[in-house]
PDB file of N, CA, C, O and CB in Angstrom:
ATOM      1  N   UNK A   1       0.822  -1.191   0.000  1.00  0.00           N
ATOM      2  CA  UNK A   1       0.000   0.000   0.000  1.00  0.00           C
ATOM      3  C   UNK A   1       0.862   1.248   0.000  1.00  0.00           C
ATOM      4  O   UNK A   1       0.467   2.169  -0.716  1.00  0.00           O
ATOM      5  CB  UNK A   1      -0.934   0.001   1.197  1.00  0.00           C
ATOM      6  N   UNK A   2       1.976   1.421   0.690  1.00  0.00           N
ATOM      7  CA  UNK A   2       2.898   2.282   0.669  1.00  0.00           C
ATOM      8  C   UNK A   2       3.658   2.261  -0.646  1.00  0.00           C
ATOM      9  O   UNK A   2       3.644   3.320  -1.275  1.00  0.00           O
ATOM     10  CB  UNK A   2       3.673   2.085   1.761  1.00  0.00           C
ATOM     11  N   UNK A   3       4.150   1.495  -1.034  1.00  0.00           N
ATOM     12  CA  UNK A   3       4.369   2.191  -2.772  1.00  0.00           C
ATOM     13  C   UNK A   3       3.489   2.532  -3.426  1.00  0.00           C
ATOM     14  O   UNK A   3       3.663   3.370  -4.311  1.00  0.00           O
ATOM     15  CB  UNK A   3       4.889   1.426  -3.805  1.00  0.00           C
ATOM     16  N   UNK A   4       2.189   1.935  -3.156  1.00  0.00           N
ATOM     17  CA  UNK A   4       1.620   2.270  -4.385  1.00  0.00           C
ATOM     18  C   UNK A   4       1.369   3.965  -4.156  1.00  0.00           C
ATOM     19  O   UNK A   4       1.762   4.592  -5.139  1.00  0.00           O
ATOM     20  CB  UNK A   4       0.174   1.289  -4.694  1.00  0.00           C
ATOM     21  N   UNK A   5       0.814   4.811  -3.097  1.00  0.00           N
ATOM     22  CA  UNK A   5       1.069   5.916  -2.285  1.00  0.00           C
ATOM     23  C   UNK A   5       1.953   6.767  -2.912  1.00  0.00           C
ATOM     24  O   UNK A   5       1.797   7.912  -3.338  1.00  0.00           O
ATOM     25  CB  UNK A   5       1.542   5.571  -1.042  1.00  0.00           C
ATOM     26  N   UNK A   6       3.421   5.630  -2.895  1.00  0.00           N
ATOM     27  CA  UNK A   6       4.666   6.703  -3.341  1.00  0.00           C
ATOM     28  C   UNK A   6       5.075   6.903  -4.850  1.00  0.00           C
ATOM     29  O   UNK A   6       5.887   7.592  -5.469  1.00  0.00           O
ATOM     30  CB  UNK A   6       6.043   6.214  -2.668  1.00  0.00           C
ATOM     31  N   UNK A   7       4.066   5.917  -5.147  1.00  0.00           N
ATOM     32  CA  UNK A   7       4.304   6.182  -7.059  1.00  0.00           C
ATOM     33  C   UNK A   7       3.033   7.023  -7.217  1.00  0.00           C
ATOM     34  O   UNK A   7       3.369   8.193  -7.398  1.00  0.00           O
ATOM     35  CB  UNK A   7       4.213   4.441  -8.372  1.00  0.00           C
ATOM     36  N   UNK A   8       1.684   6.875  -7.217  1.00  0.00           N
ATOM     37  CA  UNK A   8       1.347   7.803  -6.823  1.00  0.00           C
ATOM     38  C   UNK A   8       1.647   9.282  -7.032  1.00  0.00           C
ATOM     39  O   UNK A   8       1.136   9.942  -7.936  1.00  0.00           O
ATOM     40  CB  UNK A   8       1.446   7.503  -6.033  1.00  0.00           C
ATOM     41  N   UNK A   9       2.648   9.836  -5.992  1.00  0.00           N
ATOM     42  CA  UNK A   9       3.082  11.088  -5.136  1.00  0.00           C
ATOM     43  C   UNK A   9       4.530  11.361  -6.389  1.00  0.00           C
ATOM     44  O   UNK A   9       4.737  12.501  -6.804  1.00  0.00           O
ATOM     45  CB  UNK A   9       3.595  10.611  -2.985  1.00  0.00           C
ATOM     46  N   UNK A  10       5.238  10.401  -6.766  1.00  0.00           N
ATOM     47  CA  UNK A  10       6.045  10.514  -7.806  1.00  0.00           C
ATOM     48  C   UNK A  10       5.664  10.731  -9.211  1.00  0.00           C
ATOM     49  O   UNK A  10       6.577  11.324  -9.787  1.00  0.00           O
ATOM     50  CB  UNK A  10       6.669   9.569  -7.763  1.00  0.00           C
ATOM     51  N   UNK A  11       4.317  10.389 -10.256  1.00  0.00           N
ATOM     52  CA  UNK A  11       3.963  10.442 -10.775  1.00  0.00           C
ATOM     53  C   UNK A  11       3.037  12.493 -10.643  1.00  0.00           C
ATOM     54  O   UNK A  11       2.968  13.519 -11.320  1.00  0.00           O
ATOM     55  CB  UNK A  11       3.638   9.056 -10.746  1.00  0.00           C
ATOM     56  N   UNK A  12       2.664  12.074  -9.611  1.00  0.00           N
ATOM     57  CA  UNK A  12       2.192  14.059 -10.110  1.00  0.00           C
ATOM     58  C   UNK A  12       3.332  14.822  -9.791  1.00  0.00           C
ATOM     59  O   UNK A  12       3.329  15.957 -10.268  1.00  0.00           O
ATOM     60  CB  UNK A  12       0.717  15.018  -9.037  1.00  0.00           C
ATOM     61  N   UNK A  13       4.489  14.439  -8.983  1.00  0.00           N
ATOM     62  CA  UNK A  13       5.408  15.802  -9.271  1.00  0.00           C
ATOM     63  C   UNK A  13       6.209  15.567 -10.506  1.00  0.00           C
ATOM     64  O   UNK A  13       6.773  16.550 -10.988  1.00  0.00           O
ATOM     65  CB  UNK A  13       6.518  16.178  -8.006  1.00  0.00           C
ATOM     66  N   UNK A  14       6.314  14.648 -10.969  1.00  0.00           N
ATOM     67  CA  UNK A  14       6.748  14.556 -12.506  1.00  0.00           C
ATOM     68  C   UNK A  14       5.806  15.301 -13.573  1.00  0.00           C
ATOM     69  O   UNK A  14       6.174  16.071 -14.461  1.00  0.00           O
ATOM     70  CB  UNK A  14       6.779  12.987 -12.940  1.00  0.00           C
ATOM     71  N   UNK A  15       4.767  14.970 -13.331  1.00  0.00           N
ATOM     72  CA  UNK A  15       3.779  15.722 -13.980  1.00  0.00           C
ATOM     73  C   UNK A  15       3.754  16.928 -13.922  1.00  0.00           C
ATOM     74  O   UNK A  15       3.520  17.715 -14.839  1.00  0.00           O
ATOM     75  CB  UNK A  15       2.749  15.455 -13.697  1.00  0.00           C
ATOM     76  N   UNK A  16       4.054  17.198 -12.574  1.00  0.00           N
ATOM     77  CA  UNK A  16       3.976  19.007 -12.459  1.00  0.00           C
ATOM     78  C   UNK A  16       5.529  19.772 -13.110  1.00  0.00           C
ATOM     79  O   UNK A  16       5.669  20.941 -13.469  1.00  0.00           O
ATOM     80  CB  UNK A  16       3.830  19.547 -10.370  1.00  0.00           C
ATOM     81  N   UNK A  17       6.382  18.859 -13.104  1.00  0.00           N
ATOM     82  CA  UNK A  17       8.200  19.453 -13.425  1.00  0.00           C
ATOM     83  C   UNK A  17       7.631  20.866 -14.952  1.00  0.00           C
ATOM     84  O   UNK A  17       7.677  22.088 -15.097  1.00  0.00           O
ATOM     85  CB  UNK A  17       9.804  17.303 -14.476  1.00  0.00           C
ATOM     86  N   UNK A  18       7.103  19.515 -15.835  1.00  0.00           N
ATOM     87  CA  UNK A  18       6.970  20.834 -17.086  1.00  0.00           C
ATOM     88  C   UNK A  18       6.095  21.922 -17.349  1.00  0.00           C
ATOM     89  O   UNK A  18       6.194  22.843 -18.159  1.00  0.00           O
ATOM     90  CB  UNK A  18       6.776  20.376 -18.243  1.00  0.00           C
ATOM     91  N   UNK A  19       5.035  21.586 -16.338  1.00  0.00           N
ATOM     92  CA  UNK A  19       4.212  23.109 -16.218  1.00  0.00           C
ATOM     93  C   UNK A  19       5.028  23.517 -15.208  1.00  0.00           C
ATOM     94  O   UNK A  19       4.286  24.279 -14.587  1.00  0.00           O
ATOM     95  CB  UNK A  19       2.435  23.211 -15.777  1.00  0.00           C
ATOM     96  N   UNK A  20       6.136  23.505 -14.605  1.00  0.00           N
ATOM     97  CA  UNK A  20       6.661  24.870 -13.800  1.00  0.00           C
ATOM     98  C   UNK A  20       7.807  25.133 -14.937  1.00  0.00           C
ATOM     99  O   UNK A  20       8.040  26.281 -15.318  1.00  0.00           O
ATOM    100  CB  UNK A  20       7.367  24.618 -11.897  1.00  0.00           C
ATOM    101  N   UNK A  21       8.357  24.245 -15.344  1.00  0.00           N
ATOM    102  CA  UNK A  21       9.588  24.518 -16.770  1.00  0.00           C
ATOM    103  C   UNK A  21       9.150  25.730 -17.073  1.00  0.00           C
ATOM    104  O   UNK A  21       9.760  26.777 -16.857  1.00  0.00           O
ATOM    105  CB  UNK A  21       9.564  23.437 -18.356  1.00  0.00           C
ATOM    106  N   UNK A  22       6.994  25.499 -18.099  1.00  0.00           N
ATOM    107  CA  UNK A  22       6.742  26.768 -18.660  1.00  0.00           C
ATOM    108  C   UNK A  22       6.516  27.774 -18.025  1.00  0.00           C
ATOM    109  O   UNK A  22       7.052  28.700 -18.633  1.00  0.00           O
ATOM    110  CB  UNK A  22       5.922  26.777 -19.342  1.00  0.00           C
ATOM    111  N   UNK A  23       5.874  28.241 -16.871  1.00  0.00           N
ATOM    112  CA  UNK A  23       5.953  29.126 -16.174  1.00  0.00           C
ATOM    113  C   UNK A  23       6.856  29.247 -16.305  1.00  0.00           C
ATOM    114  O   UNK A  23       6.949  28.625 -17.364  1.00  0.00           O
ATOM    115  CB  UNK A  23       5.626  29.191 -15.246  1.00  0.00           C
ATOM    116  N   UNK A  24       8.060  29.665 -16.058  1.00  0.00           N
ATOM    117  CA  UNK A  24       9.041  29.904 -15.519  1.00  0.00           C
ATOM    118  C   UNK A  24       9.529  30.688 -16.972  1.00  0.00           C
ATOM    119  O   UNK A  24      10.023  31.809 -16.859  1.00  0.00           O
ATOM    120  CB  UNK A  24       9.783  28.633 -14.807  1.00  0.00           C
ATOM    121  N   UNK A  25       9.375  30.053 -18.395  1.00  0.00           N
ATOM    122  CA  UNK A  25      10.187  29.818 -19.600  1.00  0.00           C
ATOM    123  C   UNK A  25       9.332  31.411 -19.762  1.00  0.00           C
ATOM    124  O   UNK A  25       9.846  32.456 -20.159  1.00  0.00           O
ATOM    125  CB  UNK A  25       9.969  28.148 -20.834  1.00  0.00           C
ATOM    126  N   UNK A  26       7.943  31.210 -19.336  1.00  0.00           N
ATOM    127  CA  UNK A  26       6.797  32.076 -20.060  1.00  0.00           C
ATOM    128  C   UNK A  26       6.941  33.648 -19.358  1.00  0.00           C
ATOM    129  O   UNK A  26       6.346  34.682 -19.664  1.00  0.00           O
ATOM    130  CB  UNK A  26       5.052  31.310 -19.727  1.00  0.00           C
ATOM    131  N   UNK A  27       8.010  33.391 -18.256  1.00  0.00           N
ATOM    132  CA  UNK A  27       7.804  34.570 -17.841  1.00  0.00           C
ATOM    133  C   UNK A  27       7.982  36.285 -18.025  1.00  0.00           C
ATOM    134  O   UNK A  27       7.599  37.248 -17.360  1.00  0.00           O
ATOM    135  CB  UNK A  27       8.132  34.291 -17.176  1.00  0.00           C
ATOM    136  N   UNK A  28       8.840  36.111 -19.397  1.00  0.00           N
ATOM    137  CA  UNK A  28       8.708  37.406 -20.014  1.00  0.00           C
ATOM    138  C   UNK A  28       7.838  37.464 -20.903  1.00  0.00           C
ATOM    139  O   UNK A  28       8.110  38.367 -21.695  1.00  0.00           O
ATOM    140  CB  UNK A  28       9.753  37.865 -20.535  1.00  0.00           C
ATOM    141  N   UNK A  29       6.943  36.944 -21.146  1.00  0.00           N
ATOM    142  CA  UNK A  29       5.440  37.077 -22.458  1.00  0.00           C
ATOM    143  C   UNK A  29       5.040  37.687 -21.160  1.00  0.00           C
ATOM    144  O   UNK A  29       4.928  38.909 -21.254  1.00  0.00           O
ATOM    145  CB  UNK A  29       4.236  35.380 -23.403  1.00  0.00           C
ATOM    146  N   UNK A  30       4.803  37.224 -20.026  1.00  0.00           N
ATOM    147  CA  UNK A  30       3.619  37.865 -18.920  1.00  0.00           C
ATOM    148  C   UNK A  30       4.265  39.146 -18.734  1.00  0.00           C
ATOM    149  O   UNK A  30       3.486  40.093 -18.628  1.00  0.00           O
ATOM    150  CB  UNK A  30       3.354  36.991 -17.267  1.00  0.00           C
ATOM    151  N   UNK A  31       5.823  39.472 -18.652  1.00  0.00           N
ATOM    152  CA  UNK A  31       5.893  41.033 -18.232  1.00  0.00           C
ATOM    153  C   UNK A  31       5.959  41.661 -19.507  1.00  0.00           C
ATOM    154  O   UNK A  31       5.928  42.890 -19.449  1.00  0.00           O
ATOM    155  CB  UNK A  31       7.211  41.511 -17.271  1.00  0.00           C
ATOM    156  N   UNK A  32       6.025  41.259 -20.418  1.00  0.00           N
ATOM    157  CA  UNK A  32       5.543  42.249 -22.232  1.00  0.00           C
ATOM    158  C   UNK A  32       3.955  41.715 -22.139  1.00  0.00           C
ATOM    159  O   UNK A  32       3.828  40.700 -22.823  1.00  0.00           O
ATOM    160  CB  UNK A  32       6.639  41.395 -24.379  1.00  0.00           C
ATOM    161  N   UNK A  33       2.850  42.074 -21.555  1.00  0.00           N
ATOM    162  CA  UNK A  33       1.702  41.367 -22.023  1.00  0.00           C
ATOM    163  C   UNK A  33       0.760  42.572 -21.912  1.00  0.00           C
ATOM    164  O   UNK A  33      -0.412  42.396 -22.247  1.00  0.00           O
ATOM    165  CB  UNK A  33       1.276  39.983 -21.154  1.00  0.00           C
ATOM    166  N   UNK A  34       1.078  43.553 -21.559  1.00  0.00           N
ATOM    167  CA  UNK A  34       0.503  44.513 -21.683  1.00  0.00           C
ATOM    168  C   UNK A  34       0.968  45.564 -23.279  1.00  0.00           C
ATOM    169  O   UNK A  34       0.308  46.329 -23.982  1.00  0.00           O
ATOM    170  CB  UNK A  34       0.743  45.057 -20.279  1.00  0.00           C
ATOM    171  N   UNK A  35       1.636  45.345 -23.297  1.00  0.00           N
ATOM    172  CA  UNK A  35       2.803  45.563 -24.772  1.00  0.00           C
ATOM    173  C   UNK A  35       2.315  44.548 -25.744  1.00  0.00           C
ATOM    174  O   UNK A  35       2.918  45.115 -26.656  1.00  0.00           O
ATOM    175  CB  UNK A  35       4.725  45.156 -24.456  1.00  0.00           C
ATOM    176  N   UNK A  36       1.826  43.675 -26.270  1.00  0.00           N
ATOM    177  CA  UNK A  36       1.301  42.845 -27.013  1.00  0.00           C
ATOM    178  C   UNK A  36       0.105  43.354 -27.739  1.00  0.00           C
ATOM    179  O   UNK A  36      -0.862  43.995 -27.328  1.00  0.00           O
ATOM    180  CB  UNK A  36       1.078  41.803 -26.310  1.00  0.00           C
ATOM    181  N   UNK A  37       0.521  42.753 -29.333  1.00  0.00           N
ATOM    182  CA  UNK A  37      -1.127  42.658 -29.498  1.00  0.00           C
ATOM    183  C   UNK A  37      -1.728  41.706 -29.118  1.00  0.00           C
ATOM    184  O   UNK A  37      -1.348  40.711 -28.500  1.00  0.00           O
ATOM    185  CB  UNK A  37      -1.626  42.695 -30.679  1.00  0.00           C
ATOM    186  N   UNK A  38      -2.985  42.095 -29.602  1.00  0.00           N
ATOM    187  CA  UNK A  38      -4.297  41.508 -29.530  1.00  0.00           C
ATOM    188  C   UNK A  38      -4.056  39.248 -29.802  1.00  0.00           C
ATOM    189  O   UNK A  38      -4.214  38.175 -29.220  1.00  0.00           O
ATOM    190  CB  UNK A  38      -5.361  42.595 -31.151  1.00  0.00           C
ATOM    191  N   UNK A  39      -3.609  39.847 -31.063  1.00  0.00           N
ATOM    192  CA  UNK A  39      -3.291  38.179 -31.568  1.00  0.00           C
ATOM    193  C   UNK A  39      -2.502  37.815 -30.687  1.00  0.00           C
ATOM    194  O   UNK A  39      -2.939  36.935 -29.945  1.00  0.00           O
ATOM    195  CB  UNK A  39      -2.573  37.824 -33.030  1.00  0.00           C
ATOM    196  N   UNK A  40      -1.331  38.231 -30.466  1.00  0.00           N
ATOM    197  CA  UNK A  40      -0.288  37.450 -29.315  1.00  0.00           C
ATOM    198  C   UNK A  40      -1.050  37.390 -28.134  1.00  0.00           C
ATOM    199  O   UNK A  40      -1.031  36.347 -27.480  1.00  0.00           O
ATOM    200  CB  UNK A  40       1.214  38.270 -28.916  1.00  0.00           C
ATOM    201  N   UNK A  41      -1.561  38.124 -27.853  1.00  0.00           N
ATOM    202  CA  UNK A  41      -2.149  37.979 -26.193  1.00  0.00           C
ATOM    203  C   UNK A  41      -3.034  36.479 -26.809  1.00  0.00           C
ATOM    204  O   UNK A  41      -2.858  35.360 -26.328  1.00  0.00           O
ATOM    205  CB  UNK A  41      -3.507  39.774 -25.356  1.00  0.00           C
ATOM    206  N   UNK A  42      -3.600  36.666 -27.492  1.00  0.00           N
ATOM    207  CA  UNK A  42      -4.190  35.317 -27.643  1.00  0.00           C
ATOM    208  C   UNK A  42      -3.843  34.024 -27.833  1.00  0.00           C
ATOM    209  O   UNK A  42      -4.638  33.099 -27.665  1.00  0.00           O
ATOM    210  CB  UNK A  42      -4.748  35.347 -28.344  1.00  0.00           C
ATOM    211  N   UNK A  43      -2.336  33.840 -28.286  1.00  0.00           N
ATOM    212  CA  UNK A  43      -1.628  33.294 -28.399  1.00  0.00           C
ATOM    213  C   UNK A  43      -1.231  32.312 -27.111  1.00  0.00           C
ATOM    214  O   UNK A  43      -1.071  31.092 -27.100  1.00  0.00           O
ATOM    215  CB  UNK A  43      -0.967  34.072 -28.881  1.00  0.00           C
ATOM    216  N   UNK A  44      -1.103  33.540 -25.746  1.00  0.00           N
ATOM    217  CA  UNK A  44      -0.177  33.373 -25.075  1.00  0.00           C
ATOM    218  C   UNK A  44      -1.632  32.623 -23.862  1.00  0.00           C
ATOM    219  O   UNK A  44      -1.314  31.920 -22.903  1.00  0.00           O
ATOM    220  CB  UNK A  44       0.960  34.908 -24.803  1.00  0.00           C
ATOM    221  N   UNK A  45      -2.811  32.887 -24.110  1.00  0.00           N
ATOM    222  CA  UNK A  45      -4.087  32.655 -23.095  1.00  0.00           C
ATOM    223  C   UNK A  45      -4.110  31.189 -24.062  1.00  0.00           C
ATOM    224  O   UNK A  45      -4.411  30.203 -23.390  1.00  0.00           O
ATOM    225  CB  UNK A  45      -5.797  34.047 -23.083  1.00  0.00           C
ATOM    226  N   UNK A  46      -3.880  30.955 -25.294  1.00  0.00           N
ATOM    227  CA  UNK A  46      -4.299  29.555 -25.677  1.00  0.00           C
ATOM    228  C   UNK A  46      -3.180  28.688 -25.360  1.00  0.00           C
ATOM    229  O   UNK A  46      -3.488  27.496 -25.334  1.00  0.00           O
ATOM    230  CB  UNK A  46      -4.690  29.401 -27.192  1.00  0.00           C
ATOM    231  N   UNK A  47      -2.172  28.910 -25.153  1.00  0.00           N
ATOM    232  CA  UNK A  47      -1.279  27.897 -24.256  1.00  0.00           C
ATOM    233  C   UNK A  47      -1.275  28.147 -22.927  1.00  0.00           C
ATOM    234  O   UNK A  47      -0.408  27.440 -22.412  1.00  0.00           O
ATOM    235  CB  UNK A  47       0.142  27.877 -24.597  1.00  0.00           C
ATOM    236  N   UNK A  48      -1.759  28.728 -22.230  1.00  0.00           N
ATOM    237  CA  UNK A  48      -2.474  28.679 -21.237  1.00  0.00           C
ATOM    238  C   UNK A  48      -3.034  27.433 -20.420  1.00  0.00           C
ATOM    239  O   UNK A  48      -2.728  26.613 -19.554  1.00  0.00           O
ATOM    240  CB  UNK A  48      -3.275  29.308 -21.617  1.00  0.00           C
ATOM    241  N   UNK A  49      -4.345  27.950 -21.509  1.00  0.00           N
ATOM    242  CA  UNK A  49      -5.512  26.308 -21.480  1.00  0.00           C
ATOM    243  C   UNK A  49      -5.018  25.709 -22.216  1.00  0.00           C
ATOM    244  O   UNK A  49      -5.755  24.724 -22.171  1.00  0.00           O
ATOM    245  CB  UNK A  49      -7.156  26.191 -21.947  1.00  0.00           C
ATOM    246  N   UNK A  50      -4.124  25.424 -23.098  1.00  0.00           N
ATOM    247  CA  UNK A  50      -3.837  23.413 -23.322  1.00  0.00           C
ATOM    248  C   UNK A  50      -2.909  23.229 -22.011  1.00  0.00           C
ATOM    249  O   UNK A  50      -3.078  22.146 -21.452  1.00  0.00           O
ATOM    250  CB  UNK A  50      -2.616  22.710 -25.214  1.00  0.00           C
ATOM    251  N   UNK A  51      -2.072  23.990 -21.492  1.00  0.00           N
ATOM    252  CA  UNK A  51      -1.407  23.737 -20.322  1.00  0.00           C
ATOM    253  C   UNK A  51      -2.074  23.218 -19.182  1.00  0.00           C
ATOM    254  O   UNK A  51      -1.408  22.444 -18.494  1.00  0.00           O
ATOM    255  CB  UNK A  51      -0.856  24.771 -19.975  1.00  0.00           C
ATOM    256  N   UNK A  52      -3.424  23.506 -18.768  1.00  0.00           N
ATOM    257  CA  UNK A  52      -4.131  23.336 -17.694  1.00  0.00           C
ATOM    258  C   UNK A  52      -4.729  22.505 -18.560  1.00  0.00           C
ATOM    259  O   UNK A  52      -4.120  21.575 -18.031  1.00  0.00           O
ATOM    260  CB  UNK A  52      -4.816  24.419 -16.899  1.00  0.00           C
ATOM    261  N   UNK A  53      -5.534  21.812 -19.641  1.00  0.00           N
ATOM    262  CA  UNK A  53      -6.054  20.617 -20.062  1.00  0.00           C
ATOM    263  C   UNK A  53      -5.161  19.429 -19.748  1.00  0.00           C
ATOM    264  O   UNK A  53      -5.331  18.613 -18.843  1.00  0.00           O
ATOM    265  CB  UNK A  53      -6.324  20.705 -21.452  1.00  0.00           C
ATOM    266  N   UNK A  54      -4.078  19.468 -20.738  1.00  0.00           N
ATOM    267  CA  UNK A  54      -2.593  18.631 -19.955  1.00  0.00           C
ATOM    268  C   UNK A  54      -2.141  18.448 -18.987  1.00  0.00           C
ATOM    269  O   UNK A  54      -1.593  17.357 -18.829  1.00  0.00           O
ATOM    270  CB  UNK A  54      -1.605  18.886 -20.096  1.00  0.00           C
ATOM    271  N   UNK A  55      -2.153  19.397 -17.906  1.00  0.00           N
ATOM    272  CA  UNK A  55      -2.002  18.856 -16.415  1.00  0.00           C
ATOM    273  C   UNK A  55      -3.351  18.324 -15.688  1.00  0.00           C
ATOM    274  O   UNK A  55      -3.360  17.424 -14.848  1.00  0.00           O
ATOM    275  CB  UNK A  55      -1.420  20.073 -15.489  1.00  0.00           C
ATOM    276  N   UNK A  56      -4.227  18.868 -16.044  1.00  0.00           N
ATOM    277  CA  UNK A  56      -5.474  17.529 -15.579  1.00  0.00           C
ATOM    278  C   UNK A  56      -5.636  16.424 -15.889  1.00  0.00           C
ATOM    279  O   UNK A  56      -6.164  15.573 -15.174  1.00  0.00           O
ATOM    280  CB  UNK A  56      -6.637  17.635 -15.824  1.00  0.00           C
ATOM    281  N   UNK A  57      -5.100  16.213 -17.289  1.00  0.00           N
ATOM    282  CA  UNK A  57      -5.154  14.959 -17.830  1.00  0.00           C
ATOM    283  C   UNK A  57      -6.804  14.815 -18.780  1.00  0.00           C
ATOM    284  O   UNK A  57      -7.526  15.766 -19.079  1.00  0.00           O
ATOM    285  CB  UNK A  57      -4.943  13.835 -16.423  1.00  0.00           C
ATOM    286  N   UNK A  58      -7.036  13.465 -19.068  1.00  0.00           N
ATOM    287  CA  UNK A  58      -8.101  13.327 -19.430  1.00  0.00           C
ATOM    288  C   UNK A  58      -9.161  13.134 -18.076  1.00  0.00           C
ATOM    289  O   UNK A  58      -8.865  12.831 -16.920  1.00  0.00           O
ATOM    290  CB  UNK A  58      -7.984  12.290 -20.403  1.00  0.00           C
ATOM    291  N   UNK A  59     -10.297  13.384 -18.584  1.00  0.00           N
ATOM    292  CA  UNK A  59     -11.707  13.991 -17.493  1.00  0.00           C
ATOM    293  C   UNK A  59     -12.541  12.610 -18.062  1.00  0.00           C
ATOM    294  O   UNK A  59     -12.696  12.095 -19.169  1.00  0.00           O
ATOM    295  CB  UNK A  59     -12.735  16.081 -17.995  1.00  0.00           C
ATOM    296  N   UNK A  60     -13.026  12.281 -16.555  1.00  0.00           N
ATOM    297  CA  UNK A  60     -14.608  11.930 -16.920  1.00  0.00           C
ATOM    298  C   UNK A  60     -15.618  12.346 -17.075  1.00  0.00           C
ATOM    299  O   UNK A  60     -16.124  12.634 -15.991  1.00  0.00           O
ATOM    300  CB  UNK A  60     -15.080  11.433 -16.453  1.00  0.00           C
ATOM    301  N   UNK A  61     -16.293  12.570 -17.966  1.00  0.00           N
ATOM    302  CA  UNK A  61     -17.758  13.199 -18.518  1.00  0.00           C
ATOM    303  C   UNK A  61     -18.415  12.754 -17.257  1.00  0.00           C
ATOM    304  O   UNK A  61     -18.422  11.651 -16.710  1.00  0.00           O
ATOM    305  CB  UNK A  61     -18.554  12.509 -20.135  1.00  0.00           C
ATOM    306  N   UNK A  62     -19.171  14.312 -16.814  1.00  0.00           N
ATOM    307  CA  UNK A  62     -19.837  13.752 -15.659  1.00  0.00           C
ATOM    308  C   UNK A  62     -21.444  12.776 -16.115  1.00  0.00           C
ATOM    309  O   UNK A  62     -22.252  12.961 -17.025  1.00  0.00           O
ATOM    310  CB  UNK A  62     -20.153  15.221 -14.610  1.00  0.00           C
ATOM    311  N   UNK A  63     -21.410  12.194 -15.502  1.00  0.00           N
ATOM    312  CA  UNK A  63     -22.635  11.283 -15.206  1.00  0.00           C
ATOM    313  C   UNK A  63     -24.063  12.019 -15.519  1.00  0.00           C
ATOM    314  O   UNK A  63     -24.066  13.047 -14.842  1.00  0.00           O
ATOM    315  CB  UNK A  63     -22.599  10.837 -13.584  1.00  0.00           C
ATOM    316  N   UNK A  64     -25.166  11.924 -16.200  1.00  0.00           N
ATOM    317  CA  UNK A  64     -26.662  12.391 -15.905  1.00  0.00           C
ATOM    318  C   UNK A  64     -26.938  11.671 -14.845  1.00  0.00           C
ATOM    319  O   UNK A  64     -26.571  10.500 -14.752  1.00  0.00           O
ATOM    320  CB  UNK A  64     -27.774  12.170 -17.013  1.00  0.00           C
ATOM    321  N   UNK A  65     -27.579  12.253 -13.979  1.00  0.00           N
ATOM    322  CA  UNK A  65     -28.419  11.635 -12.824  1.00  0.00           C
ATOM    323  C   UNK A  65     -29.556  11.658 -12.883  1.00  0.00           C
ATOM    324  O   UNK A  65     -30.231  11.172 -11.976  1.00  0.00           O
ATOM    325  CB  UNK A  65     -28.288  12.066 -11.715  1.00  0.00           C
TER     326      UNK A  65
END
């Protein structure tokens, strides 16, 4: 029960390593983001959300009740 726990706990901080990579990579688009156009700002909000789709992973469709 304890490995399974620690793979687990190893598996989401692996998961998390490359969304902090991009943060980190992204952080001068966020201080030019007021300086941007329109298209780039959009650019920069649509990798955004595939970033947060990708770290959730795939979803279960919730249920009708």
């Amino acid at each position: 029960m304890l490995a399974a726990d620690w793979m687990l706990r190893l598996t989401q901080v692996l998961r998390l390593l490359p969304v902090l990579l991009v943060v980190i990579l992204s952080t001068p688009a966020w201080l030019v983001w007021p300086f941007l156009p329109a298209a780039r700002q959009k650019v920069v909000l649509e990798m955004v959300r595939e970033l947060v789709v990708w770290t959730y992973g795939p979803q279960k469709p919730e249920q009708d009740r």
